[in-house]
C-alpha positions as CSV (number, residue, x, y, z in Angstrom):
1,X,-0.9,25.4,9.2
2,X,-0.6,27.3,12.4
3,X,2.4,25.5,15.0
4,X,-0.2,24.8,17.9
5,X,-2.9,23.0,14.8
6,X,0.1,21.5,13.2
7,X,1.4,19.9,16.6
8,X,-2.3,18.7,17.2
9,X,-2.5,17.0,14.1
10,X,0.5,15.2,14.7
11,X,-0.1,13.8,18.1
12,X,-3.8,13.0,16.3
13,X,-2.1,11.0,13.9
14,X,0.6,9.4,16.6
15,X,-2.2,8.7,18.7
16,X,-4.4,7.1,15.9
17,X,-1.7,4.9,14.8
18,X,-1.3,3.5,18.5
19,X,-5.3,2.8,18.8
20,X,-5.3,1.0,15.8
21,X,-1.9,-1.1,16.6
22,X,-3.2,-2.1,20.0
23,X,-6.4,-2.9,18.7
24,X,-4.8,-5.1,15.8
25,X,-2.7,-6.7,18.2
26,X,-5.6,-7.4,20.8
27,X,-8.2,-8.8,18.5
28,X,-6.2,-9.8,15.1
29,X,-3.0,-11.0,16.1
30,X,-2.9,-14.5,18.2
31,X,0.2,-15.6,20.2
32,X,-0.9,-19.2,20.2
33,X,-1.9,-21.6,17.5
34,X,-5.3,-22.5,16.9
35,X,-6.5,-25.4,15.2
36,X,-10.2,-25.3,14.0
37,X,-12.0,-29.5,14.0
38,X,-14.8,-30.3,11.9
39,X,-17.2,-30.4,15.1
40,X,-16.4,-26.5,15.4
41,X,-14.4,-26.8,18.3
42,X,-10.8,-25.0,18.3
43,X,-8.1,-25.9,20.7
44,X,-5.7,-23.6,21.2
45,X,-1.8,-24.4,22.3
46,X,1.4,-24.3,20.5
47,X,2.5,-26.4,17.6
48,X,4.7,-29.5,18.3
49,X,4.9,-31.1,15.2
50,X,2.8,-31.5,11.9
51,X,3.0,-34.9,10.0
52,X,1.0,-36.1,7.1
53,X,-1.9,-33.6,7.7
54,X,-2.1,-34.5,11.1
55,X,-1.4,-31.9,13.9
56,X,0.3,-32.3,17.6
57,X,0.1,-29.3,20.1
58,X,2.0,-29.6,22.8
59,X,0.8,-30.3,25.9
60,X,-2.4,-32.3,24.5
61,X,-2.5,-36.2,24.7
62,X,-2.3,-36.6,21.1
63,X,-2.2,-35.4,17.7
64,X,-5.1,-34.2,16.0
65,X,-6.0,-36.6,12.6
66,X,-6.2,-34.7,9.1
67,X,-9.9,-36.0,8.8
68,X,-10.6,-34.2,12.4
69,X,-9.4,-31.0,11.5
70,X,-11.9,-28.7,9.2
71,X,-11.1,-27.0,5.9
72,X,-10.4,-23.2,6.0
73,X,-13.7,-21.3,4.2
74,X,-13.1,-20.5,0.7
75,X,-10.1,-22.2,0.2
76,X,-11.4,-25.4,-2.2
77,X,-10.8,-24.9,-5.5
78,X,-13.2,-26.7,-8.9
79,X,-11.5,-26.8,-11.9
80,X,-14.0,-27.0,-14.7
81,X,-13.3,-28.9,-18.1
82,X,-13.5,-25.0,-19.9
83,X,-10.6,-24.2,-17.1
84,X,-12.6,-22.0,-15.7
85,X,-11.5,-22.2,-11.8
86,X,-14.0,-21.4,-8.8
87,X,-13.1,-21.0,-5.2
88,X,-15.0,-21.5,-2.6
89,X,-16.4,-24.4,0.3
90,X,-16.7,-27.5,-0.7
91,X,-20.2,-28.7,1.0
92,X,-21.3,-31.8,-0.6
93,X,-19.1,-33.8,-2.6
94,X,-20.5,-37.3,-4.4
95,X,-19.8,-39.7,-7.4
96,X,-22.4,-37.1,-9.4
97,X,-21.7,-33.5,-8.3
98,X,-20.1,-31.2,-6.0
99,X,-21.5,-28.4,-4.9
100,X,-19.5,-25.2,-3.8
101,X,-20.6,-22.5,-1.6
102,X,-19.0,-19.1,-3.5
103,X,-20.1,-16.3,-1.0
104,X,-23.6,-16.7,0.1
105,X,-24.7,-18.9,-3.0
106,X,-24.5,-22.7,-3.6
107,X,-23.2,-23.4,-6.9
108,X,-23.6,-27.0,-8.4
109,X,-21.4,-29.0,-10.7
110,X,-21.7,-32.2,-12.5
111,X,-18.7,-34.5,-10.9
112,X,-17.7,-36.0,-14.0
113,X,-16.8,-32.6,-15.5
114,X,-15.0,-31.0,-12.6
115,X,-11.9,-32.0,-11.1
116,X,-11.8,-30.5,-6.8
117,X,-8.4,-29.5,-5.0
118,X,-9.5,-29.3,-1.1
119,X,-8.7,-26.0,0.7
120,X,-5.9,-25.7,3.6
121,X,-6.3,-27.2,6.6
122,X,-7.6,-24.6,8.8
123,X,-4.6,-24.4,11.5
124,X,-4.4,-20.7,12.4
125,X,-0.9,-20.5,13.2
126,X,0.2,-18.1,16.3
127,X,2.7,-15.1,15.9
128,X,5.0,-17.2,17.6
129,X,5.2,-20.1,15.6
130,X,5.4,-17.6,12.4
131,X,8.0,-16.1,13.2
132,X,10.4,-19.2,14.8
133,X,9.5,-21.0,11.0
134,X,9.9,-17.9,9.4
135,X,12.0,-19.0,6.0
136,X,15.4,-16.8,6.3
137,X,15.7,-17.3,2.5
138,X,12.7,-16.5,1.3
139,X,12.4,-13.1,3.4
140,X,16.4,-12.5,2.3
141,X,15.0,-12.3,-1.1
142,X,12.5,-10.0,-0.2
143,X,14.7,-7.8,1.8
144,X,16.8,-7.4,-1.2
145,X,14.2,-6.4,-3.7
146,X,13.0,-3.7,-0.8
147,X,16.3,-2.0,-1.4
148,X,15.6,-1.2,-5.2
149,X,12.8,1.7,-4.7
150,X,14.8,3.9,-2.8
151,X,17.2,3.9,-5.7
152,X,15.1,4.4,-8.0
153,X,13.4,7.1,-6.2
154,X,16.2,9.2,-6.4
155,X,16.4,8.5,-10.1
156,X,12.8,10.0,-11.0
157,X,13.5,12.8,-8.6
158,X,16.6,13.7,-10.7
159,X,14.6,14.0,-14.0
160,X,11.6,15.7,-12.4
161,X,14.7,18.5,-11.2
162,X,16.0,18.7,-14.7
163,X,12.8,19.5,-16.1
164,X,12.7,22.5,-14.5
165,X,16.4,23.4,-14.7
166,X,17.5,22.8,-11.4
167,X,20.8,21.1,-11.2
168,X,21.7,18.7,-8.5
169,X,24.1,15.2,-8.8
170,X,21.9,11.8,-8.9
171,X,24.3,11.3,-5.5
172,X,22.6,14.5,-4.0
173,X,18.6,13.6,-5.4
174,X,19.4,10.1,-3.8
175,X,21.0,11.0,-0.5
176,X,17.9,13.8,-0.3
177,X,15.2,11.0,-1.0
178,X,16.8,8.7,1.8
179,X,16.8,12.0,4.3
180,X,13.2,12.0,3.4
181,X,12.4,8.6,3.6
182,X,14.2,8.4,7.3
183,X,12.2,10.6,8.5
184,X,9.0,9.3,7.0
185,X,9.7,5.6,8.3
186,X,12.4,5.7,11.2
187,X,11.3,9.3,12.7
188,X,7.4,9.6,11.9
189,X,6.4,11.3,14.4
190,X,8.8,14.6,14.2
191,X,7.8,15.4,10.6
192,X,7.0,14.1,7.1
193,X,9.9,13.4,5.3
194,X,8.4,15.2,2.2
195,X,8.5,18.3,4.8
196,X,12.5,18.0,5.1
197,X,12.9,17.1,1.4
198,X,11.4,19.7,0.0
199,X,13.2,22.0,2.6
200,X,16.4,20.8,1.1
201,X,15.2,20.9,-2.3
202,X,14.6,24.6,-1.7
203,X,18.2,25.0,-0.9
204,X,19.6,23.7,-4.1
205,X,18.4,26.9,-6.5
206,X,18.2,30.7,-5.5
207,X,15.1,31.4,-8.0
208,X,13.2,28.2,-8.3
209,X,12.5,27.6,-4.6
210,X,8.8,27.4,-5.5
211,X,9.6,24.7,-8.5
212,X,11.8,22.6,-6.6
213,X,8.9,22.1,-3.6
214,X,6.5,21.7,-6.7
215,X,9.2,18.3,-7.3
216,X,8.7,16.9,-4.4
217,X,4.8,17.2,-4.4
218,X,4.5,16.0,-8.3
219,X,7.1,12.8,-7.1
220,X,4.3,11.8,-4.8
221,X,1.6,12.1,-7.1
222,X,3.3,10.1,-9.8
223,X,4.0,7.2,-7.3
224,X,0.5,7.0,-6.5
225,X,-0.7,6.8,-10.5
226,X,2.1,4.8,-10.9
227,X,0.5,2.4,-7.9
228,X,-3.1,2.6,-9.6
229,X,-1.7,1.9,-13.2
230,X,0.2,-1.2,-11.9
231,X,-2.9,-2.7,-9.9
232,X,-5.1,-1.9,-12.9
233,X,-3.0,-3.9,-15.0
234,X,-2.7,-7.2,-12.9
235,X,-6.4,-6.9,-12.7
236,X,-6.6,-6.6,-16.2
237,X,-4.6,-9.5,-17.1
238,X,-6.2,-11.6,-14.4
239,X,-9.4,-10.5,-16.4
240,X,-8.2,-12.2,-19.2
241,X,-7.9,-15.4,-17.3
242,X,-11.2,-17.4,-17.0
243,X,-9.6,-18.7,-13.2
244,X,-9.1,-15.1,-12.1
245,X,-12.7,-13.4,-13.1
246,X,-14.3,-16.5,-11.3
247,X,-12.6,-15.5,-8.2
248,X,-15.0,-13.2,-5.7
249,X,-12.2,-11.5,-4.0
250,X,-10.4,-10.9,-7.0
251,X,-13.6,-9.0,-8.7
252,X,-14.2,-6.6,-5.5
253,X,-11.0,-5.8,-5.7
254,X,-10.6,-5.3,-9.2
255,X,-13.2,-2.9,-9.3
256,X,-11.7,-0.7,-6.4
257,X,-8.3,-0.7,-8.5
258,X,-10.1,0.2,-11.6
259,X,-12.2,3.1,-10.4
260,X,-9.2,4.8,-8.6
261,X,-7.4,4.3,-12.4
262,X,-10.3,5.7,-14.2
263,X,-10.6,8.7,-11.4
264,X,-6.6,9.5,-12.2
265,X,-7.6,10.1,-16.0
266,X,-9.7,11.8,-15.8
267,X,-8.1,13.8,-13.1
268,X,-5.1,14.0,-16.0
269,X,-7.6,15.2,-18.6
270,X,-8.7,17.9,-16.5
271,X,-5.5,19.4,-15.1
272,X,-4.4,19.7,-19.2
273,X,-7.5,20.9,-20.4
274,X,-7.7,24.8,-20.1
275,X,-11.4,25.3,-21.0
276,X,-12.5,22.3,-18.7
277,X,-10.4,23.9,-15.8
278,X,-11.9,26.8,-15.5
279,X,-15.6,25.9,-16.4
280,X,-14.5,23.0,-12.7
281,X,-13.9,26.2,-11.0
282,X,-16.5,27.8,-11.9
283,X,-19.2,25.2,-11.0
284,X,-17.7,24.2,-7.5
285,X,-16.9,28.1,-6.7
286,X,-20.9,28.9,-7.4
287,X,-22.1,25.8,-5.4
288,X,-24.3,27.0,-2.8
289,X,-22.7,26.9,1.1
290,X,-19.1,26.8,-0.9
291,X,-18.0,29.6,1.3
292,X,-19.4,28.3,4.3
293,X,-18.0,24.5,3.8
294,X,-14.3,26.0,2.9
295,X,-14.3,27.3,6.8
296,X,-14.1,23.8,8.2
297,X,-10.3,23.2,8.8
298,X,-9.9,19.7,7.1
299,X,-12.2,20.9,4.3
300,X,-10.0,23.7,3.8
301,X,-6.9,21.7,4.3
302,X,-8.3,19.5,1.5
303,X,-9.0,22.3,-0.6
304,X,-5.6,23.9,-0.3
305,X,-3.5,20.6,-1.5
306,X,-5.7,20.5,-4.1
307,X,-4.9,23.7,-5.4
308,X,-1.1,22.7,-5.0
309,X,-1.6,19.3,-6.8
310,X,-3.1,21.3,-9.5
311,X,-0.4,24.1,-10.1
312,X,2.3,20.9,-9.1
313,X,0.7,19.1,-12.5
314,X,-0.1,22.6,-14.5
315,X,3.4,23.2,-14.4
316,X,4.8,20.0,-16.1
317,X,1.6,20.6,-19.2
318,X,5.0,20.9,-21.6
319,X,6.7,18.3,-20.2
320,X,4.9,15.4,-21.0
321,X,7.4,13.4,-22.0
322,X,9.3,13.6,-18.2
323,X,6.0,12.2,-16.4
324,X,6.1,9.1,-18.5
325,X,9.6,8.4,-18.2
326,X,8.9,9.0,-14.4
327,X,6.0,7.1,-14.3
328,X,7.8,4.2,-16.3
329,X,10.3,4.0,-14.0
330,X,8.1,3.6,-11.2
331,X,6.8,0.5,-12.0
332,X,10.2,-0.8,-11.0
333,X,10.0,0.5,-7.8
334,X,6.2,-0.8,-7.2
335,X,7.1,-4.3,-9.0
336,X,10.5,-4.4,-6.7
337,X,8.0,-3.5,-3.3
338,X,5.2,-6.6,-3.8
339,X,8.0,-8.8,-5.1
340,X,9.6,-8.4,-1.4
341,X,5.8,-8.9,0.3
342,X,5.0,-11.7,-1.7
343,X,8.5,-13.1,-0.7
344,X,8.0,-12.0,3.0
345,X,4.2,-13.6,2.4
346,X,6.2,-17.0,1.4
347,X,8.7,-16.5,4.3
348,X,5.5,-17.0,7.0
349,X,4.1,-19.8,4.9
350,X,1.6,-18.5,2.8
351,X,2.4,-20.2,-0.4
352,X,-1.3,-20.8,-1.5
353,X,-2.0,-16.6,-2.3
354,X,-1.2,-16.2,-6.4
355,X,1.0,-13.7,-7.6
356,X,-1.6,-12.0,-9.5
357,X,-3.6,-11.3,-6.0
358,X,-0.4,-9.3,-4.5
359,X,-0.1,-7.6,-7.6
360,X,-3.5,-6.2,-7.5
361,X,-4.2,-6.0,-3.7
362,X,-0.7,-4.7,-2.3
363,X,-1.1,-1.8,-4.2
364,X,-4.3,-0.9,-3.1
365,X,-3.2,-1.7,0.3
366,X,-0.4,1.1,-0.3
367,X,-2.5,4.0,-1.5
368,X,-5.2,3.8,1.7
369,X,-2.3,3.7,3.8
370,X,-0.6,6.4,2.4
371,X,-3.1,8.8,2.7
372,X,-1.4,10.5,5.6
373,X,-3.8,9.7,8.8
374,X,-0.8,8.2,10.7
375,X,2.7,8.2,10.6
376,X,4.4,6.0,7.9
377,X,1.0,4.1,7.4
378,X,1.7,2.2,10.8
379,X,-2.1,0.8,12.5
380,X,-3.6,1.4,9.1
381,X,-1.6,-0.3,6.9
382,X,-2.3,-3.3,9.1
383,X,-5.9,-3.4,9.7
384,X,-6.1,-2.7,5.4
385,X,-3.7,-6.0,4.7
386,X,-5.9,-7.8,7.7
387,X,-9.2,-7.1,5.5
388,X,-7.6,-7.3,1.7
389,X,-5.3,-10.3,2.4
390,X,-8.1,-11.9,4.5
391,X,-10.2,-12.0,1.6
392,X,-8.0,-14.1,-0.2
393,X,-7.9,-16.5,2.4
394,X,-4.9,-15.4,4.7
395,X,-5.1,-15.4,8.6
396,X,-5.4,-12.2,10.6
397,X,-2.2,-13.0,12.2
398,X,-0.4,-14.1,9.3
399,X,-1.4,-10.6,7.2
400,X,-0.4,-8.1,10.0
401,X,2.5,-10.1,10.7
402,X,3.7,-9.3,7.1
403,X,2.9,-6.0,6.8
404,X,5.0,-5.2,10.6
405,X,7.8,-7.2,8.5
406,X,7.3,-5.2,5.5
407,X,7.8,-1.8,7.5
408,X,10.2,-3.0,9.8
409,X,12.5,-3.7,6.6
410,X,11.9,-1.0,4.6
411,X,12.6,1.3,7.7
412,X,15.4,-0.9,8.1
413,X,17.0,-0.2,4.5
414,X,16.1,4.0,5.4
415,X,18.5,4.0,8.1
416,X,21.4,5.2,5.7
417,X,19.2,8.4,5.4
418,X,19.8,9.1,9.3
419,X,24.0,9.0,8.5
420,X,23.1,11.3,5.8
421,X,21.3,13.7,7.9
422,X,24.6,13.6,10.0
423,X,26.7,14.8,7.8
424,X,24.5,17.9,6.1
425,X,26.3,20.9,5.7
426,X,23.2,22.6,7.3
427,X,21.0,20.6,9.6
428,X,17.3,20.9,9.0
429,X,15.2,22.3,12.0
430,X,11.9,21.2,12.2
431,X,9.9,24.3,12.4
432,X,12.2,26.1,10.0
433,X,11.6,23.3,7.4
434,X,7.6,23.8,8.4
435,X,8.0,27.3,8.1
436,X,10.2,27.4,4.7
437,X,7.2,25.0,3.3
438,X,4.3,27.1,4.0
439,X,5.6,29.9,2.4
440,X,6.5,28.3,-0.3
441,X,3.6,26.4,-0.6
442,X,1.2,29.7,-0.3
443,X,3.0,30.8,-3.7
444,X,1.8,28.2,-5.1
445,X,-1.3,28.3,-4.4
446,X,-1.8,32.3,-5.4
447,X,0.4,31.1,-8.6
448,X,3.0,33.8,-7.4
449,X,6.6,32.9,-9.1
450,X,5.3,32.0,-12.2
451,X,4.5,28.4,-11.1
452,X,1.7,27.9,-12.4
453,X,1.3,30.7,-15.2
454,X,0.4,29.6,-18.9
């Protein structure tokens, strides 16, 4: 990418991230409380106390009695005699049935075989009052477990190098990952840490400069299978539970996860398959207005990191047995990532949100925001755990307000990686790094170096 395009695409993506914050912040995020009656009035104010379902804001003559204050939508819960479990509102409730509205239908139940758990009050609690009752245990827990990827990303690194021969220390892979992940989380505006890693990873052989970029690349790639793999499985356990396939939310988002697994095998078959290669080649190379649509810069863009993923993957057909034991160990790092969020979801009060649902939307959360349209995931990520997390029954405020704790920590526990920088033999240079990249990424793409050759 040419400087002046490259320095327009980052102030696009800087500038996209600030649109998005503000207009999270503006229309999502609430500094007061709100507290929603059954008349569908909502008062606004701050919190003073809340005792025996009953709700005082300060300021207002008195407290607000549990039978005043609504239900929150879609939290009641009927538990059927099979165990199945369906969530939804509650709108008539007798001695004979109950009848729950699931979405935009009205489902009916005989009373005497269905036990009902009413939903939440629906007190929308302000930013403010999240964060002063903000449990310091429960997000110390979290911060803890946040600390565990960045170790293990090193680790995977390591055996991706040995694979091809390259030999660093674990010490070096991990100091190199948290140079990376500094500048992907603390510094995102400069350049993307996978930029300066693979700069550095450049450095560490004389004859495998394309193979160690190639690293850094394939390390992405198997994080985001890895990501897939683990929401497919939650969904597929949840599946198995009776409670779980009755739940709306869960089944939209179980078929998001599951199509995004199913595209990644057969993305696998195809990079290993020779024959089916080059008959995909063939095909999109002879579509008609190929040439034409490959002129549009993004298209292009596109085009061109496809070509590197393939070559990245191509490269590694022989070692087979590396990518599992790197994707395996990535499922620590995922697990270790929504164990903290869940645990930062607790810390705000959200103790009503299964474990199951973090472990199948978090990650799904992770791979939209990580598609590279603003720095770090910062505007996006929030307005994708606003809508996921929101589907499951969690405030506006409340979901942005964990994701902004999520980053803040991790970028928090990247910090290290800045005292790293520091004490580099040779400092990297932004467009050197740029520069050094490009090269080595147009071998790749021509499959000079013997990258990519059978």
């Amino acid at each position: 990418m040419k400087k002046g395009n490259a320095l327009a695409w980052t102030v696009g993506r800087v500038l996209l991230a600030v649109v998005l914050l503000v207009a999270v912040f503006r229309y999502v995020v609430k500094l007061d409380d709100t507290v929603h009656l059954v008349d569908g009035t909502q008062i606004s104010g701050r919190i003073d106390y809340e005792r025996d379902g009953a709700v005082a804001l300060k300021g207002h003559p008195r407290p607000y009695a549990a039978a005043e204050i609504a239900v929150r939508p879609d939290s009641d819960v009927v538990r059927l005699a099979d165990r199945k479990e369906v969530r939804g509102t509650i709108t008539s409730l007798d001695d004979e049935r109950v009848i729950i509205r699931v979405r935009k239908a009205a489902v009916v139940y005989k009373r005497a075989q269905a036990s009902v758990q009413r939903g939440d009050p629906w007190v929308d609690r302000g930013l403010i009052t999240l964060l002063k009752r903000m449990s310091l245990a429960e997000y110390a827990y979290g911060f803890i477990l946040l600390g565990i990827p960045p170790i293990v990303g090193g680790i995977r690194w390591k055996m991706l190098l040995a694979a091809q021969e390259i030999r660093t220390t674990q010490y070096r892979a991990f100091e190199l990952t948290m140079i990376g992940l500094f500048f992907n989380n603390v510094m995102p505006g400069l350049t993307g840490g996978d930029v300066v890693k693979a700069y550095y990873a450049a450095k560490l052989t004389a004859d495998k400069k394309t193979h160690a970029v190639v690293t850094v690349l394939l390390d992405r790639i198997i994080g985001m299978v890895a990501l897939g793999v683990v929401a497919g499985v939650a969904i597929l356990v949840g599946i198995v539970s009776s409670e779980a396939l009755a739940d709306a939310s869960y089944r939209e988002a179980a078929w998001f996860v599951l199509i995004f697994v199913a595209i990644s095998l057969a993305g696998g078959i195809a990079f290993y398959s020779r024959r089916l290669r080059r008959l995909l080649s063939g095909w999109v190379g002879a579509m008609p207005g190929y040439r034409r649509v490959r002129r549009i810069g993004i298209v292009d863009k596109a085009v061109g990191l496809a070509k590197r993923v393939d070559s990245a993957l191509f490269m590694y057909r022989t070692k087979k047995r590396v990518l599992l034991n790197a994707t395996l160990i990535s499922f620590v790092a995922h697990a270790s990532a929504i164990l903290a969020i869940y645990f930062f979801g607790r810390a705000l009060g959200i103790t009503r949100v299964a474990l199951r649902h973090y472990f199948a939307v978090v990650p799904v959360g992770f791979i939209i925001s990580s598609i590279g349209v603003t720095p770090s995931g910062w505007g996006l990520g929030e307005v994708v755990f606003k809508v996921l997390f929101g589907a499951v029954g969690v405030a506006g405020t409340a979901a942005v307000t964990m994701s902004v704790i999520y980053r803040l920590t991790q970028a928090l526990w990247t910090l290290p990686g800045g005292v790293m920088l520091l004490f580099q033999r040779e400092r990297v240079a932004v467009e050197e790094a740029e520069e050094v990249e490009g090269e080595l990424e147009a071998k790749l793409v021509e499959g000079q170096d013997g990258a990519a050759g059978d």
